[in-house]
Backbone as JSON, one array per atom type, in Angstrom:
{
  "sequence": "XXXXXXXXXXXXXXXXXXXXXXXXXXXXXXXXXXXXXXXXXXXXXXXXXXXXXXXXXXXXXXXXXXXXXXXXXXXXXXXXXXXXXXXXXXXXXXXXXXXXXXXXXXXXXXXXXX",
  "N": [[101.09, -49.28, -34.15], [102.73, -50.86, -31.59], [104.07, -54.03, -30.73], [103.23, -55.18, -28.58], [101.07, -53.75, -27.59], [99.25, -53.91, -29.45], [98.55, -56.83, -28.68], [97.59, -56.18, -26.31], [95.06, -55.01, -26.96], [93.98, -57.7, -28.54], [93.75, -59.25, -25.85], [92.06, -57.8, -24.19], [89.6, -57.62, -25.98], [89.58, -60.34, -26.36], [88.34, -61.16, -23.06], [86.26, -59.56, -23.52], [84.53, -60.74, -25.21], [84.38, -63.29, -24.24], [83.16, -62.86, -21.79], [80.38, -61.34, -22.71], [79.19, -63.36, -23.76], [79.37, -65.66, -22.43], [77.32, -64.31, -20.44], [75.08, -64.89, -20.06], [74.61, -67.63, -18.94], [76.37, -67.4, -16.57], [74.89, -65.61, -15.0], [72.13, -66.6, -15.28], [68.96, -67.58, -13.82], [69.17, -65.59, -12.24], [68.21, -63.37, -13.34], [65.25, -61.75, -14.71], [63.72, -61.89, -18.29], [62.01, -59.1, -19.35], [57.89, -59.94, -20.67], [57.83, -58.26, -23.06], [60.41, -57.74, -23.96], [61.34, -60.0, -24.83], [59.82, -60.9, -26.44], [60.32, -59.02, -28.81], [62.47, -59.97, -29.14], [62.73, -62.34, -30.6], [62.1, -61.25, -33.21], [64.89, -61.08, -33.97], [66.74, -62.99, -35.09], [65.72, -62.97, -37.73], [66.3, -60.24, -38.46], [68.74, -60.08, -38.46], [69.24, -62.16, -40.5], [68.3, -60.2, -42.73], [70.04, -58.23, -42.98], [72.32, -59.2, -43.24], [72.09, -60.48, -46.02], [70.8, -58.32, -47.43], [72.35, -56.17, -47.98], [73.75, -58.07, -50.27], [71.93, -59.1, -52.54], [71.46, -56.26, -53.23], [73.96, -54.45, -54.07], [76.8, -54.81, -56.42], [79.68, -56.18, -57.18], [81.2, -53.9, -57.78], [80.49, -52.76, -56.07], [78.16, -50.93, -55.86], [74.83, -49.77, -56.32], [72.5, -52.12, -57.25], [69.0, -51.57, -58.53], [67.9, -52.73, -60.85], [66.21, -54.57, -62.85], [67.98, -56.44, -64.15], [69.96, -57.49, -62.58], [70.52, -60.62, -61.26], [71.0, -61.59, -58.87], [69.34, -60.62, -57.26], [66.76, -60.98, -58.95], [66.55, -63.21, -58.35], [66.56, -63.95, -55.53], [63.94, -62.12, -55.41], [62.23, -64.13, -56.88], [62.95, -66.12, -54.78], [61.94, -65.48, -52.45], [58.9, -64.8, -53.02], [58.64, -67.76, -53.99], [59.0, -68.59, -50.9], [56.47, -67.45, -49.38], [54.31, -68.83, -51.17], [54.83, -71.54, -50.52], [55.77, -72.09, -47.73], [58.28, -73.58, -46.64], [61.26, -73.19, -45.14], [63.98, -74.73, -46.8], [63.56, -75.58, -48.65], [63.39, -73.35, -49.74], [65.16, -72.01, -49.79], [66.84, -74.01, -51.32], [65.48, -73.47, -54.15], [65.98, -70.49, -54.48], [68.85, -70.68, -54.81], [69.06, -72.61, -57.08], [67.76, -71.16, -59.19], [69.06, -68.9, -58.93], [71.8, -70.06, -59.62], [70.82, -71.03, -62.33], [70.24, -68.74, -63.65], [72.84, -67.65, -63.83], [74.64, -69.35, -65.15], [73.19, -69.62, -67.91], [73.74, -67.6, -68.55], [71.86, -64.93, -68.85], [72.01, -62.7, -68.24], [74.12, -61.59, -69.52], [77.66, -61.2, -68.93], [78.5, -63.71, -66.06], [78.83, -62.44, -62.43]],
  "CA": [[100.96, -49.97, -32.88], [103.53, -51.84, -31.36], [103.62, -55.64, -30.27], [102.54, -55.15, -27.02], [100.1, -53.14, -27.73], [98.52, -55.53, -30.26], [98.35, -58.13, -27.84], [96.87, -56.19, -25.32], [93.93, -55.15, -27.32], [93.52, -59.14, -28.44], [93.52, -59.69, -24.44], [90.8, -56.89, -23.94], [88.61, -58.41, -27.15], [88.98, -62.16, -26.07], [87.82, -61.01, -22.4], [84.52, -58.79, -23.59], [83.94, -61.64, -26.04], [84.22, -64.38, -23.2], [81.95, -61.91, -21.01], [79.46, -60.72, -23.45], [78.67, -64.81, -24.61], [78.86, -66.41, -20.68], [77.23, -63.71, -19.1], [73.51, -65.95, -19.86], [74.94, -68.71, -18.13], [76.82, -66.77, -15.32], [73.63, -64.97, -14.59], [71.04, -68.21, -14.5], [67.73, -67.31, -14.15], [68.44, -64.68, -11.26], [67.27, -62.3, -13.96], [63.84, -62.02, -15.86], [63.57, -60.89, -19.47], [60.31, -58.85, -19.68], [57.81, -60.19, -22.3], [58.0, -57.2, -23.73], [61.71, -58.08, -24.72], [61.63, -61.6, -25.22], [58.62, -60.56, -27.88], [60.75, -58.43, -29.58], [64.14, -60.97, -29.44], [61.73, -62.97, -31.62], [62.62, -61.12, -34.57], [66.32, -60.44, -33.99], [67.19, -63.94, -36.23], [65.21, -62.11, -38.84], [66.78, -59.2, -39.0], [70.35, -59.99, -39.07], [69.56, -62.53, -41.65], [68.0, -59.18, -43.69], [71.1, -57.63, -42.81], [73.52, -59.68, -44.03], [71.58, -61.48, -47.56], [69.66, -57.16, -48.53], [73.19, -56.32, -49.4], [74.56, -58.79, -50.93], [71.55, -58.81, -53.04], [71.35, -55.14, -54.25], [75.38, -54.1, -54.01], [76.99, -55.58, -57.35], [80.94, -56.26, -57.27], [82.42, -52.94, -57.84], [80.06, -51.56, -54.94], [77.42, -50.06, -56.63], [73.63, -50.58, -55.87], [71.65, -52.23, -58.66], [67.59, -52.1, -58.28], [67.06, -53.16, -61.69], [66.07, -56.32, -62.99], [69.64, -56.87, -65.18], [70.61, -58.0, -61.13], [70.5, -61.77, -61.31], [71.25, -61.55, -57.25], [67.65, -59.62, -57.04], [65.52, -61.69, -59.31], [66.69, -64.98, -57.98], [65.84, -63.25, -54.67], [62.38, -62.44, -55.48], [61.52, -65.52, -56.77], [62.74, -66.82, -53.44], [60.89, -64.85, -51.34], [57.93, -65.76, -53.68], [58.58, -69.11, -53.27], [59.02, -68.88, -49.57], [55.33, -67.27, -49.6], [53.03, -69.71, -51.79], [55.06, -73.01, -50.24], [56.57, -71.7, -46.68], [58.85, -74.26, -46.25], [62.69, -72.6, -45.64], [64.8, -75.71, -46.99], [63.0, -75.71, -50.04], [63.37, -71.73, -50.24], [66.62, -71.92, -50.14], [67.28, -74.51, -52.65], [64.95, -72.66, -54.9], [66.78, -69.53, -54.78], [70.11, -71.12, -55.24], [68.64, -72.77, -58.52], [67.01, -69.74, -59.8], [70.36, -67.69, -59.01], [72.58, -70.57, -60.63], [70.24, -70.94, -63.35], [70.62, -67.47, -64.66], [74.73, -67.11, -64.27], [74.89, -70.27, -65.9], [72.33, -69.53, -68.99], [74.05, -66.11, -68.62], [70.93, -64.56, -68.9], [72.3, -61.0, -68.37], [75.45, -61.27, -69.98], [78.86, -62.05, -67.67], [78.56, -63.76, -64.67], [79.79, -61.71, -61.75]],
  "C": [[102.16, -50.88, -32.66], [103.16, -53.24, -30.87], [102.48, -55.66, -29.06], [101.15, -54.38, -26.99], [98.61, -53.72, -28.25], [98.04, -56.65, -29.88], [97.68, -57.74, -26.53], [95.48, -55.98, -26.22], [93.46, -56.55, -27.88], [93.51, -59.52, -27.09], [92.13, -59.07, -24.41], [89.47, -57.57, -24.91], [88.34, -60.08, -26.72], [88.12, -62.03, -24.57], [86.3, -60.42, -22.29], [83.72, -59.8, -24.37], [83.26, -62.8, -24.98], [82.81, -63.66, -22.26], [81.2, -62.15, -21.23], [78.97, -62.5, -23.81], [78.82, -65.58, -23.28], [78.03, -65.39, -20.25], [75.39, -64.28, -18.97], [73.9, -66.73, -18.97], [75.54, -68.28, -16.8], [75.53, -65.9, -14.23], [72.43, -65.85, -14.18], [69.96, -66.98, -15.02], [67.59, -66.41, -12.85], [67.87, -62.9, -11.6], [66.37, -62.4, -15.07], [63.72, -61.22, -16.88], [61.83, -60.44, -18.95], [59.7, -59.53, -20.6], [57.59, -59.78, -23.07], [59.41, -57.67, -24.87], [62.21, -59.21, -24.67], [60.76, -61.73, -26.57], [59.55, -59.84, -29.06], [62.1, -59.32, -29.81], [63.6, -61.85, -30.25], [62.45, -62.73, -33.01], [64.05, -60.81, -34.71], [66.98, -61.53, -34.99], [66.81, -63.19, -37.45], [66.04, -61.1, -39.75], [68.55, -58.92, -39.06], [70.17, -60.8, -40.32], [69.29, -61.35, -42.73], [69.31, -58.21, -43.95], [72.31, -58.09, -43.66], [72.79, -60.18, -45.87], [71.3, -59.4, -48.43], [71.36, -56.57, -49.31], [73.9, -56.55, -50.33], [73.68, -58.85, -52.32], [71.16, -57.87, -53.59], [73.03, -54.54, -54.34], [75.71, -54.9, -55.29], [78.75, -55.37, -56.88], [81.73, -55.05, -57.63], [81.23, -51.58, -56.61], [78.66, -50.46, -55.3], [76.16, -50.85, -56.39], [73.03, -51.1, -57.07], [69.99, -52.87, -57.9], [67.44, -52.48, -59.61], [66.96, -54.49, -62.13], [67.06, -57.14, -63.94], [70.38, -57.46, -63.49], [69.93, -59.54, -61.17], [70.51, -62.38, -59.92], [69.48, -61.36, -56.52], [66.88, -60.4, -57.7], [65.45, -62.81, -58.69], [66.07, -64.73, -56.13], [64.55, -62.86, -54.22], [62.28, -63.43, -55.26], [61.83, -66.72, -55.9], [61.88, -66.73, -52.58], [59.34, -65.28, -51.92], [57.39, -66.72, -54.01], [57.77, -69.48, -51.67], [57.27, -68.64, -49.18], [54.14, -68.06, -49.93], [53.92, -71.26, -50.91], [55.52, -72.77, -48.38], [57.17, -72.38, -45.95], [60.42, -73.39, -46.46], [63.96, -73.23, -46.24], [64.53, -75.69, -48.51], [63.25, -74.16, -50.32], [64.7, -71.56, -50.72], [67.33, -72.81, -51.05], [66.56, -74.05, -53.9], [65.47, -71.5, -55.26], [67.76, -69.37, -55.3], [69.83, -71.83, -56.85], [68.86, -71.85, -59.11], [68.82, -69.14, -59.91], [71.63, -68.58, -60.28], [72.35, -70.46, -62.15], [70.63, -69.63, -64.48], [72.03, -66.89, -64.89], [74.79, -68.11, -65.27], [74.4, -70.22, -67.69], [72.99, -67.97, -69.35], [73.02, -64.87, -69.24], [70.71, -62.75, -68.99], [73.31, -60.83, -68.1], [76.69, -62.06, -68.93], [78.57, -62.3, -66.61], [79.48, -63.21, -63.73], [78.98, -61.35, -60.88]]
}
């Protein structure tokens, strides 16, 4: 690609970006979500956070999935979610997890941390 070229597609990207993130506010309220799909935008926080944390927790550093319980990423994981469950506070889940996960690189529990 040449310069110019380069700089037009960063024009085109900052304009769909600008768009795509005003176009709530440019629009107002002269359009109505259904509550069909305001019910379902509900879980959309959800499921990017599942998105981004499922594979960071089964993927290991050279790319490779690990379900077994030698994954220090995955147990500390559970016993978040297991947390999050019997206490269902998310502040506390998440410093619980981060324990748990430190805990076992640190104690090296299954071998090199990595």
């Amino acid at each position: 690609m040449t310069d110019w070229e380069i700089w037009v597609v960063i024009g085109v990207l900052c304009v769909a970006t600008a768009a795509t993130r005003s176009s709530f506010w440019l629009i107002g309220h002269r359009v109505s979500i259904p509550p069909r799909v305001q019910e379902m935008l509900r879980y959309a926080p959800a499921c990017a956070l599942a998105a981004i944390i499922g594979p960071d927790l089964l993927i290991d550093a050279q790319g490779e999935t690990q379900f077994t319980l030698a994954n220090p990423k995955l147990l500390a994981g559970i016993a978040a979610f297991a947390f999050y469950v019997w206490r269902r506070h998310m502040l506390l889940t998440i410093i619980f997890g981060m324990v748990v996960f430190t805990l076992l690189r640190v104690l090296h529990v299954f071998g090199a941390p990595g």
